[in-house]
C-alpha positions, 0 to 999 in steps of 0.5 A: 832919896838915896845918899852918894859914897865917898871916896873912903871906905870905912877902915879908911874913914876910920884911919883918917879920923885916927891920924887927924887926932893924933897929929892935931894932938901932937902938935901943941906937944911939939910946939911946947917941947920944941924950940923951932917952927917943925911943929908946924908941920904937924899941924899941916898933916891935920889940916890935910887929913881934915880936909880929906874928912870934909870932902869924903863926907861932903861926897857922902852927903850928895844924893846918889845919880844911878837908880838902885838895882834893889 
């Protein structure tokens, strides 16, 4: 059984893993640093960018439909 491909390519993948830390990092740092609700918007930015991992990998995880040319 052969596995389907996201929609990301790996550098993407990558990237997206990179942003989410860093967002989700930032977040509690705002939030301490801030006086104001901005560092929500933080925390929405990691929640996206998580759900675009989910989904990639959930893409992933699918077994591929078109036989191998192999």
């Amino acid at each position: 059984m052969r596995q389907g491909s996201g929609f990301l390519t790996p550098r993407q993948r990558r990237l997206a893993w990179l942003g989410f830390v860093l967002a989700a990092a930032q977040a509690p740092v705002a939030a301490k640093l801030v006086s104001d609700g901005s560092w929500l918007f933080s925390l929405v930015v990691a929640l996206m960018v998580a759900t675009v991992i989910i989904a990639d990998d959930a893409r992933r995880r699918q077994p591929a439909n078109a036989p191998s040319n192999d």
